[in-house]
C-alpha positions as CSV (number, residue, x, y, z in Angstrom):
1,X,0.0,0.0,0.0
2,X,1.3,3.5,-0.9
3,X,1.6,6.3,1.2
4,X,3.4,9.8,1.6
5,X,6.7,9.3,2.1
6,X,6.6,11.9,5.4
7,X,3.8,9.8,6.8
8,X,6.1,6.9,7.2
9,X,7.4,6.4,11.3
10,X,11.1,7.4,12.0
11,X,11.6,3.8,12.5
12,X,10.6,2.6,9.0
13,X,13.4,0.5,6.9
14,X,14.7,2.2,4.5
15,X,16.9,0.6,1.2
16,X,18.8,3.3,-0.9
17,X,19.6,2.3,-4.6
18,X,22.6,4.7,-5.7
19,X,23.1,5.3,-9.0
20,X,26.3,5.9,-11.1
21,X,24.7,8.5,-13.2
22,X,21.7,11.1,-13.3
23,X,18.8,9.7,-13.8
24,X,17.3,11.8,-16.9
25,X,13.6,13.1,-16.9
26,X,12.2,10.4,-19.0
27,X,13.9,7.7,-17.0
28,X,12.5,8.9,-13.4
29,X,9.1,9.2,-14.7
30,X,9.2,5.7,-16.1
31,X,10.7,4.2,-12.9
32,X,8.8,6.4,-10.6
33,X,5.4,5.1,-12.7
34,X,6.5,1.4,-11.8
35,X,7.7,2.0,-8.1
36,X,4.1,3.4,-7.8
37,X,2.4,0.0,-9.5
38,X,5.3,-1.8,-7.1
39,X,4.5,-0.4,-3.9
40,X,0.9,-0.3,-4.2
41,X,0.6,-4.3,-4.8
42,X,3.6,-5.1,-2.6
43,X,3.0,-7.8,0.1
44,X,4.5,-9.7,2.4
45,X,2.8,-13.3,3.5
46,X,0.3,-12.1,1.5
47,X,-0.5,-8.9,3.5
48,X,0.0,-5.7,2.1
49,X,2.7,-3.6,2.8
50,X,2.7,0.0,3.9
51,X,6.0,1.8,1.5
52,X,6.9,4.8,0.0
53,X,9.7,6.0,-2.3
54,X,11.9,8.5,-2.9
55,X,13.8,9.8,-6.3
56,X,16.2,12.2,-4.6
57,X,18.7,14.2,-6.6
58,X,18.1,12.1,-10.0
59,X,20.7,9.8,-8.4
60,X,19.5,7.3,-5.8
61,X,15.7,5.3,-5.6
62,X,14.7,5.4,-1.5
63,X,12.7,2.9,-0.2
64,X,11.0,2.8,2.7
65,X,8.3,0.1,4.8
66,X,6.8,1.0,7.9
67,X,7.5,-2.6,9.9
68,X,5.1,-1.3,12.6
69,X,2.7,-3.2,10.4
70,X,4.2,-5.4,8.6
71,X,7.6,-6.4,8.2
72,X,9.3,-7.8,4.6
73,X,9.9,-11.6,4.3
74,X,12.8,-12.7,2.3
75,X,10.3,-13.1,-0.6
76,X,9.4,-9.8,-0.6
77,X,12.5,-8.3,-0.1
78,X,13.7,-10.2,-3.2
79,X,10.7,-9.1,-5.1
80,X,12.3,-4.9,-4.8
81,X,15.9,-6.2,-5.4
82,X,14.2,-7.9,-8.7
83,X,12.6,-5.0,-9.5
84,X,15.9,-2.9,-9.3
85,X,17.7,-5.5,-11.3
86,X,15.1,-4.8,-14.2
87,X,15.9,-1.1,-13.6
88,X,20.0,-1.4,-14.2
89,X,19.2,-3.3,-17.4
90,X,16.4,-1.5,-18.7
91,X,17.7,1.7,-18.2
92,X,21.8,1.1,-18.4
93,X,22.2,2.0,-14.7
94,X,24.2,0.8,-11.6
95,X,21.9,0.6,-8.6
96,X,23.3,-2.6,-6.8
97,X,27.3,-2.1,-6.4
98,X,27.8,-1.3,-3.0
99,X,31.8,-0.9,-3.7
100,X,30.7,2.8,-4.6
101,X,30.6,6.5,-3.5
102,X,29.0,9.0,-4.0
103,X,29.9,12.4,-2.7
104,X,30.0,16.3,-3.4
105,X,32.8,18.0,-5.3
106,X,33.7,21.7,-4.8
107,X,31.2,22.9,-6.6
108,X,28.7,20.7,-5.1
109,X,27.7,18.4,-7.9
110,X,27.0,15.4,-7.1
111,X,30.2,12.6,-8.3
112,X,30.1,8.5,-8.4
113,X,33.3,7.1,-7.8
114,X,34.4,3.7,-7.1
115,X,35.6,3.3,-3.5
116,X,39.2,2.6,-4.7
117,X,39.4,5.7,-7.1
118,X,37.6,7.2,-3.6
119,X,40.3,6.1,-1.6
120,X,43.0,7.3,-3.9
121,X,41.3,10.8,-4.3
122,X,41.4,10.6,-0.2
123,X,45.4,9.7,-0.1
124,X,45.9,12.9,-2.6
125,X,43.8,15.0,-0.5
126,X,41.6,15.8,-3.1
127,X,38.8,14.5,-0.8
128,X,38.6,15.7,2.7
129,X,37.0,14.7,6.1
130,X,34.6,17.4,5.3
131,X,33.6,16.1,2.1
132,X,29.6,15.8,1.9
133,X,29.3,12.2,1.2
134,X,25.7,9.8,1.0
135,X,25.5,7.6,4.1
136,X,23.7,4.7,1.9
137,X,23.8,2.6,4.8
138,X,21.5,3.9,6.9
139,X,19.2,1.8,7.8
140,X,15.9,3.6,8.7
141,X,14.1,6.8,7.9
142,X,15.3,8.5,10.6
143,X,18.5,8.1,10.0
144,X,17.9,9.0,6.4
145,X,16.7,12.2,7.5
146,X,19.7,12.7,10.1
147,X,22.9,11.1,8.7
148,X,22.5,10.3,5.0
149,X,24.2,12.9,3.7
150,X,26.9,14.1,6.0
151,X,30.5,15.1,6.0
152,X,32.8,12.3,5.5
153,X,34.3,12.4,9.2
154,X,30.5,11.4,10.7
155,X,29.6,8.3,8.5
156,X,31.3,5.3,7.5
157,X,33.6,6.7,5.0
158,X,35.5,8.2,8.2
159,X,37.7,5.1,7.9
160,X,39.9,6.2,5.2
161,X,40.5,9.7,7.0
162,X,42.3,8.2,9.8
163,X,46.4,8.9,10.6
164,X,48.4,6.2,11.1
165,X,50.9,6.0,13.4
């Protein structure tokens, strides 16, 4: 069952879907017409579930299921990562590589890089600890709201900012 994102509890899951380049105008409307059909008939032990979406930026698909209600089995679950599948072929994307970041540059645009090339943009201090980077492991709506996008030093990322000694 679909409802307004904001109406979702703070505690609701929440699945973010990168992706390694803007979605264009045509492409949103096409996946945000079948995330509607999606969500609307999605069920778990054949209850319905209550879900919303997200299209933030042109470059990530949110997801979120309020488990007060009803929680996702494995077959559901694997019903929205089928769903995504048929998104990065249909539409020549990368949704499902977690090995990525994605992060603002200077100018605030938004870049995809992989987390080596991350890493060695890190070492040559091209990125900083204050680098604006997407948290995509957050795990429920309030932390989506909180700590998704953050400066490096408060998220996982803060790793590869450390001094060795």
């Amino acid at each position: 069952m679909l409802v307004s994102f904001e109406s979702l509890p703070k505690n609701s899951r929440i699945w973010i879907f990168p992706s390694s380049k803007e979605i264009d105008f045509r492409t949103k409307m096409k996946i945000r017409e079948r995330l509607v059909k999606f969500i609307s008939d999605w069920t778990s032990h054949n209850k319905k579930i209550q879900a919303s979406f997200e299209l933030p930026y042109n470059r990530f698909i949110v997801i979120a299921l309020n488990q007060n209600l009803q929680n996702a089995s494995g077959c559901s679950i694997d019903a929205l990562m089928n769903l995504i599948q048929i998104f990065e072929k249909e539409f020549n994307l990368i949704l499902l590589d977690r090995m990525n970041v994605l992060f603002r540059d200077k100018t605030k645009k938004i870049e995809y890089l992989t987390l080596k090339d991350f890493i060695k943009m890190v070492k040559s201090k091209s990125i900083n600890s204050k680098t604006i980077v997407f948290n995509n492991l957050v795990v429920n709506k309030e932390e989506y709201m909180k700590s998704w996008e953050v400066p490096a030093l408060n998220s996982w990322h803060s790793r590869y900012f450390k001094v060795k000694k």
